[in-house]
N, C-alpha and C positions, 0 to 999 in steps of 0.2 A: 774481685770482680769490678769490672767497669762500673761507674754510672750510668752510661747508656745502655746496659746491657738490663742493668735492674731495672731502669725503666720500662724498657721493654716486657723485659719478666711479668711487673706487677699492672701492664697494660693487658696483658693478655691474660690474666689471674682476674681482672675488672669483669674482658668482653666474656671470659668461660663461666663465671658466677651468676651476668646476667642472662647469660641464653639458658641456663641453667632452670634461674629462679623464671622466665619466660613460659619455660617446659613444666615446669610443675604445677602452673597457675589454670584451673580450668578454662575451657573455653567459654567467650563470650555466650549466653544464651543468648538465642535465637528469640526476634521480636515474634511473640504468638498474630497469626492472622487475625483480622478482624471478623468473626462470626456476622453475617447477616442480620439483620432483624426478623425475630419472626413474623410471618405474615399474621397481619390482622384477621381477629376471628369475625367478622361478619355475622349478626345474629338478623335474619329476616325481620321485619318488624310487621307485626299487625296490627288491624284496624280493629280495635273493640280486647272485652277480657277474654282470656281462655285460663284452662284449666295449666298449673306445671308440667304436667306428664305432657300436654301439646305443645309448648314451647319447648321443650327437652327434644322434643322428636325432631323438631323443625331447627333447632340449634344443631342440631348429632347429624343431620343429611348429610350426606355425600355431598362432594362439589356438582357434580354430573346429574343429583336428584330434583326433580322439579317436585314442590308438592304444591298441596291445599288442603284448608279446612271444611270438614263437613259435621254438621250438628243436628239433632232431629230430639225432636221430645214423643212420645207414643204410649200408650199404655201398653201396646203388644210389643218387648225388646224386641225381638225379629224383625218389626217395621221399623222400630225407631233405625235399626244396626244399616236395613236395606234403605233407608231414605238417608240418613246420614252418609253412609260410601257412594250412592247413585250423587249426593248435591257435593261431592267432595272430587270426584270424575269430572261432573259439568264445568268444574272450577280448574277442574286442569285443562279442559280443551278448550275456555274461555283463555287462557292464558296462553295455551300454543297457540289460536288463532290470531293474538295480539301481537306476538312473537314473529306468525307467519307475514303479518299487513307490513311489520315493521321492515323485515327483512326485503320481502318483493320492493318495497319502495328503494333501500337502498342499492338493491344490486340491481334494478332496474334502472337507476337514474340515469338520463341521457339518450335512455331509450326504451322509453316509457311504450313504443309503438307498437312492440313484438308483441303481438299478442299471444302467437305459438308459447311465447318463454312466458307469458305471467298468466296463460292458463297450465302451462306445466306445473310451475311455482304453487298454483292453488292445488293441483292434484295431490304436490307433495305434503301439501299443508294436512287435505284427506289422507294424508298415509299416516303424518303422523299424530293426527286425532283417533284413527285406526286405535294404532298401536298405544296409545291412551288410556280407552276402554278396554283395550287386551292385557293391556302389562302392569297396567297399576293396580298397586296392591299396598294394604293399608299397614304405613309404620309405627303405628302405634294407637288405643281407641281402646274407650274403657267408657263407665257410665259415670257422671258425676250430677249428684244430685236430681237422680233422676232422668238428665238427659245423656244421650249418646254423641262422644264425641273420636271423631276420627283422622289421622293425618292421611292424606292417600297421597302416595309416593310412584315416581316415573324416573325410574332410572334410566342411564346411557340418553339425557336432555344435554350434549355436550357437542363441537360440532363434528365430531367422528360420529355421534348418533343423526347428528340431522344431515350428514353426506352418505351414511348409510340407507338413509329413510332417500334419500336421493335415486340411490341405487333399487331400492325396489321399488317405487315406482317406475324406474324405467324399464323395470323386468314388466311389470302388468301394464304399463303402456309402449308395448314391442315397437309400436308403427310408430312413434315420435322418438327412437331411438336417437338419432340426430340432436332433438332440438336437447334432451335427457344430457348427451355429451356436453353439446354448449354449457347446459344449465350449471353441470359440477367444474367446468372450465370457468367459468363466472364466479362459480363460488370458493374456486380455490385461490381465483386473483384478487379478488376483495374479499379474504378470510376476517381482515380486521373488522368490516363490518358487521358481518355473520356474528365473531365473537362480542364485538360492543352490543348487539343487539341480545346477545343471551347473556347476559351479563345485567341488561336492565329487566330480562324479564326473570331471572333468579332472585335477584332485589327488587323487585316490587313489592311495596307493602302488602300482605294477603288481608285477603278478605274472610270474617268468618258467615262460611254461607248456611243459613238458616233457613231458606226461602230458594225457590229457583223455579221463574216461572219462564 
């Protein structure tokens, strides 16, 4: 046999051994995605002590759950249970009220004039103070040391709840159906307001209300 020919031979015995050893070699793994961070847990902070069972409650809320604290001391529990949920209520419609002032100012800006729109805005506000005294109901409330203590919870505080609460008021105020339109057209072009604004009043430090005069 030639020289050139065994060359060739042990040239092409080289290229068929390494596609060979190529084939047999598993494939590269795959770089794993990078996982997101998880979102921070946000624990509400309040103002003064409470008991753990109320902190537990107010750390476990829903994103969407508005609450507050209410506290009553009584010798009859039945009064201390009904003064504690009645000053635990006021402390949430204290809080949507602050929620409502904040909100009218920024979707109003620029046109502060309409009055039509920021006496609808305050109707909505009564709707959902309404729905405050209706819907809230208490997340957790036990006796400690004698005193009554309660978390009173408002769910759907999120803004599919306050474009809903939009929508019935404009069911009970029929004749300002008009200005009712504008209002959720305003609130759906400035969403990021609406959101920044229930976003500060979900993180506001709570108050624990002992007292409500």
């Amino acid at each position: 046999m030639k020289v050139q020919q065994i060359l060739v031979l042990i040239a092409f015995a080289v290229i068929s051994l390494g596609i060979m050893g190529c084939a047999s070699q598993p494939a590269p793994a795959q770089p794993t995605p990078a996982q997101p961070a998880p979102a921070p847990v946000v624990q509400r902070e309040v103002v003064g002590s409470i008991p753990d069972f109320v902190r537990n409650a107010i750390l476990n809320r829903e994103d969407d759950t508005l609450v507050a604290i209410g506290t009553a001391a009584h010798p009859n529990p039945a009064a201390a249970m009904a003064s504690g949920q009645f000053r635990g209520r006021m402390e949430l419609s204290r809080q949507i009220e602050a929620f409502i002032e904040a909100m009218i100012t920024d979707l109003m800006e620029g046109d502060e004039g309409n009055t039509e729109m920021v006496t609808f805005f305050e109707q909505i506000g009564v709707e959902l103070i309404d729905r405050n005294m209706q819907g809230s109901v208490p997340a957790d409330m036990d006796f400690v040391n004698g005193r009554f203590w309660v978390v009173m919870a408002l769910g759907g505080f999120d803004a599919e709840g306050i474009r809903s609460a939009t929508y019935d008021a404009m069911g009970r105020f029929a004749g300002e159906r008009a200005v009712a339109q504008d209002a959720i057209r305003r609130m759906d072009e400035r969403q990021e307001r609406v959101q920044r604004n229930l976003n500060q009043t979900h993180n506001t430090p709570l108050n624990v209300v002992d007292s409500y005069n």
